[in-house]
C-alpha positions in Angstrom: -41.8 19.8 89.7 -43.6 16.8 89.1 -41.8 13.9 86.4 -43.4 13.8 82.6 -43.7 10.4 81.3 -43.3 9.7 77.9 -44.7 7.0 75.9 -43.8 5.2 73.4 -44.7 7.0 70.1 -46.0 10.1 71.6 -42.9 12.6 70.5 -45.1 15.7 68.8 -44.8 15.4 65.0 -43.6 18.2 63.2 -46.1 20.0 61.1 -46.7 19.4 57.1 -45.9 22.5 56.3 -42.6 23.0 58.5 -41.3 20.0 56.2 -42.4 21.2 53.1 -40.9 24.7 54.2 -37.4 22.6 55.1 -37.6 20.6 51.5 -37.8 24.2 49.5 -35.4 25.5 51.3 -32.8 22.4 50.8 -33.5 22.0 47.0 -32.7 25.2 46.7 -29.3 25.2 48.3 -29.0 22.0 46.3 -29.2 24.0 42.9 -27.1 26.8 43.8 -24.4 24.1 44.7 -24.6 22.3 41.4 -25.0 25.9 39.4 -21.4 26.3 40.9 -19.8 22.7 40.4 -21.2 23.8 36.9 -19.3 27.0 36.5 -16.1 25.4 37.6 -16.3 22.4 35.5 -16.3 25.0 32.3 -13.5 26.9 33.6 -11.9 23.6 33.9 -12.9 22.4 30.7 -14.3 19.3 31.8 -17.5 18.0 29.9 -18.7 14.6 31.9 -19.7 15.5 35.5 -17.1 13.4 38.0 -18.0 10.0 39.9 -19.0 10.9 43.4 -17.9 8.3 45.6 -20.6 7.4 47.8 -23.8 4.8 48.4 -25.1 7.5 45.7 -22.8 7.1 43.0 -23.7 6.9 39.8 -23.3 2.8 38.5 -20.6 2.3 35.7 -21.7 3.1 32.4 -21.1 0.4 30.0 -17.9 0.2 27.7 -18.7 -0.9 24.0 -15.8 -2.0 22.5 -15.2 -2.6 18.7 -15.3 -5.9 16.6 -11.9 -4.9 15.5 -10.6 -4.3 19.2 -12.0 -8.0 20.0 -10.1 -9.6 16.8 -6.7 -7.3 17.8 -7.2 -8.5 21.6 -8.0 -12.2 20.7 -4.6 -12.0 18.1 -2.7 -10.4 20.9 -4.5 -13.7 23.4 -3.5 -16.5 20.8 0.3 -14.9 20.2 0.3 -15.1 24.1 -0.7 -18.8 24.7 1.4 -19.7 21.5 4.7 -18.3 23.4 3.4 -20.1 26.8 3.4 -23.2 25.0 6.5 -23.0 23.4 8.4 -22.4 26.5 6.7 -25.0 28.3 7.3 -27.3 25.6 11.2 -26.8 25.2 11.7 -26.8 29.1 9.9 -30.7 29.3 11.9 -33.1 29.7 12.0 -35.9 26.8 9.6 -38.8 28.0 11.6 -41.9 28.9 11.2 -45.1 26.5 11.8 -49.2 28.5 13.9 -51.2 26.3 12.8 -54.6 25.1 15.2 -55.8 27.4 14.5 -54.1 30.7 10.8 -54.7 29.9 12.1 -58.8 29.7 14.3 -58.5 33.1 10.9 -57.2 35.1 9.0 -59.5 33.8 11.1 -62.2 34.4 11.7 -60.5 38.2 7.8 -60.5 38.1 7.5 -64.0 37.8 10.2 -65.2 39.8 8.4 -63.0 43.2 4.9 -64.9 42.2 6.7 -68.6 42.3 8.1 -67.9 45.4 5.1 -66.6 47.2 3.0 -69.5 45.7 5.7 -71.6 47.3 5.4 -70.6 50.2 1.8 -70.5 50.1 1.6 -74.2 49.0 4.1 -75.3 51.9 1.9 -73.5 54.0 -1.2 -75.7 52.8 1.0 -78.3 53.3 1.8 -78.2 56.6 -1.3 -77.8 57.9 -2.6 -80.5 56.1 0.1 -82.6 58.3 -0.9 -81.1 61.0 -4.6 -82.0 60.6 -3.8 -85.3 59.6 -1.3 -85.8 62.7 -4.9 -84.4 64.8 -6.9 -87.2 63.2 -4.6 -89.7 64.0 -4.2 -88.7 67.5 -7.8 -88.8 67.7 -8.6 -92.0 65.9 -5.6 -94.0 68.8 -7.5 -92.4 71.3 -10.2 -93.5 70.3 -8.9 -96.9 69.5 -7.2 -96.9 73.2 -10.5 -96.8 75.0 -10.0 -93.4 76.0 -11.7 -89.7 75.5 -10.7 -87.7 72.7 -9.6 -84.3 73.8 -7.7 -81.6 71.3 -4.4 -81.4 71.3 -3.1 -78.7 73.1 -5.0 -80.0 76.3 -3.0 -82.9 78.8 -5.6 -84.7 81.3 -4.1 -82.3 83.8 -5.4 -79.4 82.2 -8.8 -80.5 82.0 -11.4 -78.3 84.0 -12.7 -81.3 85.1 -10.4 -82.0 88.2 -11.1 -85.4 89.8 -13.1 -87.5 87.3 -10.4 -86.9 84.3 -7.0 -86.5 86.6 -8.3 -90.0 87.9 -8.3 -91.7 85.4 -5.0 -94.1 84.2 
């Protein structure tokens, strides 16, 4: 026996009129079966057919509700929040009130931490206006003496230049 290929899209087609023979013979199985969920829905009594759970179900029909409903559920709302608020309200704690005279004794701790800090930043100033003063005046003898100026910080021996500068008196 030789091997049948198969092709893509070439499985045989059922016939028109096998389907249409298939479709009669489902919808009628179909009305049997709700002829019976029928029956037993009047033996039980029940007049609205139930929800099928399913992709299929039926979407939720739409509850109207009654002006007067809305007012007695808004009432029922309002009483609610009114209760809320009450116990919220009585379990607060009273907001605290600075005297006159604890207001005074930060202010006057206020003050006394911004003099100091001025102080210090005006000693600062200070100081290095002394020390660029003392620079200047190192500078200027230098100068005066004849010899090169060099920042202070730096001895003759430090220099990068090694014999020119260390050779000098």
């Amino acid at each position: 026996m030789g091997k049948v290929e198969l092709q893509y899209g070439s499985m045989p087609t059922p016939d028109t009129n096998t389907l249409e023979a298939a479709l009669i013979g489902y919808q009628q199985q179909y009305d049997a079966i709700n002829a019976r969920v029928a029956e037993l829905r009047r033996a039980l009594g029940t007049k609205s057919p139930a929800r099928a759970a399913g992709p299929n179900a039926l979407p939720d029909a739409k509850r109207k509700i009654s002006a007067a409903g809305r007012a007695r559920i808004a009432a029922a709302q309002r009483k609610r929040w009114a209760e809320s608020k009450r116990q919220a309200s009585a379990s607060a704690k009273p907001k605290r009130k600075l005297s006159a005279a604890g207001r005074k004794a930060i202010a006057d701790a206020t003050r006394k931490r911004w003099a100091a800090f001025r102080a210090a930043k005006q000693s600062a100033n200070q100081a290095a206006k002394k020390k660029a003063i003392k620079r200047t005046a190192v500078t200027a003898a230098r100068a005066k003496a004849g010899k090169k100026a060099t920042p202070i910080g730096l001895r003759e021996s430090d220099s990068p230049q090694s014999g020119a500068a260390a050779s000098r008196p």
